[in-house]
C-alpha positions in Angstrom: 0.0 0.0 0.0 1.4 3.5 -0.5 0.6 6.9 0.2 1.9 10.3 -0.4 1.8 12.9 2.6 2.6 17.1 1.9 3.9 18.8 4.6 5.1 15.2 6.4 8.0 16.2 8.2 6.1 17.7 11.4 3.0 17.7 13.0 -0.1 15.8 11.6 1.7 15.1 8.7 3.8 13.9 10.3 2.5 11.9 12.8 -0.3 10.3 9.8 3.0 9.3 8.1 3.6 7.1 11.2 0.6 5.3 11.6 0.5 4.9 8.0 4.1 3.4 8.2 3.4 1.3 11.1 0.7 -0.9 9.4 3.0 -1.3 6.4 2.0 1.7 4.2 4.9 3.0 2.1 5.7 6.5 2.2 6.2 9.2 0.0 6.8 12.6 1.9 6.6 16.2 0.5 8.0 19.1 1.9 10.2 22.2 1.6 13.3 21.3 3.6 15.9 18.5 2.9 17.3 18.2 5.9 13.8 17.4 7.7 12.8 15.4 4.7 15.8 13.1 5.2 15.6 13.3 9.3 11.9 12.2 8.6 12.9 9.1 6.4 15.8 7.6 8.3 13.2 7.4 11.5 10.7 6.1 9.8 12.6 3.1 8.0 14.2 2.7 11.1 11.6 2.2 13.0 9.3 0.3 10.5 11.3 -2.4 9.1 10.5 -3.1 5.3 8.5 0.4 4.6 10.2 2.2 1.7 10.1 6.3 2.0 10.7 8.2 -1.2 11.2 11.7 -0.3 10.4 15.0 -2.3 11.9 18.7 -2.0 9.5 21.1 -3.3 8.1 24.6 -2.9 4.4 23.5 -3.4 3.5 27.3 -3.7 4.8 26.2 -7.3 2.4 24.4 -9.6 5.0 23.5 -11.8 6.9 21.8 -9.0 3.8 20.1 -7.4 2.6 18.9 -10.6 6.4 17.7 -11.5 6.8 15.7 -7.9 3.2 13.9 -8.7 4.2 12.6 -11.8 7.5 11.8 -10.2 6.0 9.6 -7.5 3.4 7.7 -9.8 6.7 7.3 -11.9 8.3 5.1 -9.1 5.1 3.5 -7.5 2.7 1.0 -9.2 -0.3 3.1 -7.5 -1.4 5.2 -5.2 -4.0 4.1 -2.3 -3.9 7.6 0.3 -3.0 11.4 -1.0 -3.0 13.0 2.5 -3.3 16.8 1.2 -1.7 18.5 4.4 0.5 21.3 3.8 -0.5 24.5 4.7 0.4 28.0 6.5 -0.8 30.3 8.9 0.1 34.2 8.3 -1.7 35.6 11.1 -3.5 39.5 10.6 -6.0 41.4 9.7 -7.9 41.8 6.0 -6.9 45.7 6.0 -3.1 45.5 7.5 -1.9 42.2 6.1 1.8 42.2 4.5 0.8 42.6 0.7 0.7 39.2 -1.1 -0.3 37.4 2.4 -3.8 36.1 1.2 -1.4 35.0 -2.6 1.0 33.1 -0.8 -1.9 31.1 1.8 -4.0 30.6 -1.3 -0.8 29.2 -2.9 0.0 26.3 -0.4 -3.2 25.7 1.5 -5.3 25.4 -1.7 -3.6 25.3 -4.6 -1.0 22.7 -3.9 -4.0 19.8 -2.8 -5.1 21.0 -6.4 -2.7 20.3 -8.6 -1.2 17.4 -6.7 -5.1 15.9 -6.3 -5.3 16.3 -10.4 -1.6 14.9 -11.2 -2.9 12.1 -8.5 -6.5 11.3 -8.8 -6.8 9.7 -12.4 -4.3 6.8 -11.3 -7.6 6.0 -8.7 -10.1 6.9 -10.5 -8.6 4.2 -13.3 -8.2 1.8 -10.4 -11.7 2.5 -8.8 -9.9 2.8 -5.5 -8.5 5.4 -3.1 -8.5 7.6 -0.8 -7.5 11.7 -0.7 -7.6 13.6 2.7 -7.6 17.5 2.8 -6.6 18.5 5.6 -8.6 21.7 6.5 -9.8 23.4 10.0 -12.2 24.6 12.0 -11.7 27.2 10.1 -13.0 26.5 6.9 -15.8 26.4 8.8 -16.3 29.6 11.0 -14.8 33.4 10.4 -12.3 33.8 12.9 -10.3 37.2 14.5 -6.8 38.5 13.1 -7.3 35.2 10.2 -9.3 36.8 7.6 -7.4 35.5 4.8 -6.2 32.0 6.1 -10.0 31.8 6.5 -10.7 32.4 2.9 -8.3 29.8 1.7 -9.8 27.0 4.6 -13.1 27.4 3.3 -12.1 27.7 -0.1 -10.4 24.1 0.7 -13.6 22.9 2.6 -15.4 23.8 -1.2 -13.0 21.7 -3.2 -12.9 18.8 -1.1 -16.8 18.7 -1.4 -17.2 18.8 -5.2 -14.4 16.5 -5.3 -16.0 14.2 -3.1 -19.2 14.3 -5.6 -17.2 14.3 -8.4 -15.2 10.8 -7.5 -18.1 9.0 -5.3 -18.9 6.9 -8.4 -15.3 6.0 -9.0 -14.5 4.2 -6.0 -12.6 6.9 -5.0 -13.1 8.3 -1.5 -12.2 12.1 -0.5 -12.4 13.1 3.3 -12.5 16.6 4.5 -10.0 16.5 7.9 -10.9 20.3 10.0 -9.3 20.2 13.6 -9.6 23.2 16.1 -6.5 24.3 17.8 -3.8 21.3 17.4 -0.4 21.3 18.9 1.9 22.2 16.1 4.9 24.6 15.4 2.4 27.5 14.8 2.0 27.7 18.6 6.0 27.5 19.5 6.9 30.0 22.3 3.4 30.3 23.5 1.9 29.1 26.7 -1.4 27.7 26.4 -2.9 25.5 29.2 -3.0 21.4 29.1 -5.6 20.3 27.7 -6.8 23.4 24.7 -4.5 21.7 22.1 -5.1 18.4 20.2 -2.1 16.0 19.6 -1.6 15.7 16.1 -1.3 12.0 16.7 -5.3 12.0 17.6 -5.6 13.5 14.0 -3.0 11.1 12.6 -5.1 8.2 14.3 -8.9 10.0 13.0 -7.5 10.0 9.8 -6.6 6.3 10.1 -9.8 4.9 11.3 -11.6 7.2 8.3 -9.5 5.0 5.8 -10.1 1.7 7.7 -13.7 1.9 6.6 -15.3 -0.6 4.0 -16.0 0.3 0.6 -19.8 0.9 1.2 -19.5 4.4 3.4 -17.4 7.5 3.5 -16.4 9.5 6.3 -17.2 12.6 4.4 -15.8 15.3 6.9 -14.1 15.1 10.2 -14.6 17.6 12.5 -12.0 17.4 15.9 -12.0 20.3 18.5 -9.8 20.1 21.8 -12.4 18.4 24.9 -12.1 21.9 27.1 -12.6 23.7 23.4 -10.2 25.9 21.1 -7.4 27.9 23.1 
């Protein structure tokens, strides 16, 4: 089995990489940096024996790139059974007083890079009649929130794509899953103190995720909606 994770060197990417890799999945990871890309791999063949990781470095704000490092992977694998759409960015501010280009550069890697790697991806299923794509959205796409107004935009612009894909490949066999947790412990909240319990571990997402592609063939988990038990910090 073998699926392809953006954004799968830290936090729920990274930690759906690992329960994918621990029941036997092999991996194909996509992100910016080398160095975490190949920290990533050599932990995760190390600790899974006989699970192959094919890494990718690539600024998936590119469409050329993301499109290039799709057909690269279904290049070197025979299929593809999970596209975990994951990467993503939050430029915190305000719709009048963002930096110029912040709502271009959200709408670049939150949206655009499931999009093109979803289309260089999703034929391979759709031929199969099998398969399963995850966007990873947010409470967010969901609800307007303060100082977010663009990263909003993009979530709910993600939430809308992930729905007409869903119609679009429910005939196909091919299953697509909207993921949209609240506040979840990742990088974005580095430096700041925020009391136990108001963040989700991303390995509760990872594990969400997991049991959403453990169902049989005759239902879909069509969106997944996690929020921290004590609610979002």
């Amino acid at each position: 089995m073998y699926c392809i994770i953006t954004g799968g060197t830290k936090g729920m990417g990274r930690s759906t990489a690992e329960i994918f890799a621990a029941n036997g999945f092999h991996i194909a990871l996509v992100a910016r940096s080398v160095a975490d890309l190949q920290t990533t791999k050599a932990v995760l063949e190390e600790r899974f024996s006989g699970v192959e990781v094919l890494i990718f470095s690539a600024d998936l704000t590119d469409a050329a790139a993301v499109k290039q490092t799709g057909a690269a992977i279904l290049a070197q694998w025979p299929q593809v059974d999970v596209l975990v759409n994951n990467a993503g960015t939050f430029l915190p501010g305000t719709l009048l007083d963002e930096a110029e280009g912040a709502l271009e550069h959200m709408m670049q890697l939150n949206l655009y890079s499931a999009y093109h790697l979803t289309r260089a991806v999703a034929p391979a299923m759709v031929q199969r009649g099998r398969g399963h794509i995850f966007n990873i959205g947010s409470v967010a796409s969901l609800t307007a929130m303060n100082r977010a107004g663009s990263y909003v935009a993009t979530k709910f612009a993600m939430l809308g794509f992930t729905r007409s894909l869903r119609l679009e490949l429910r005939a196909h066999g091919v299953k697509v899953t909207a993921v949209l947790p609240g506040s979840t412990l990742t990088s974005s909240w580095d430096g700041l103190e925020v009391p136990d319990g108001r963040l989700i571990d991303p390995q509760e997402v990872a594990q969400a995720i997991w049991n959403a592609w453990q169902t049989g063939p005759t239902v879909c988990i069509e969106e997944l909606l996690l929020r921290p038990q004590l609610g979002d910090y």
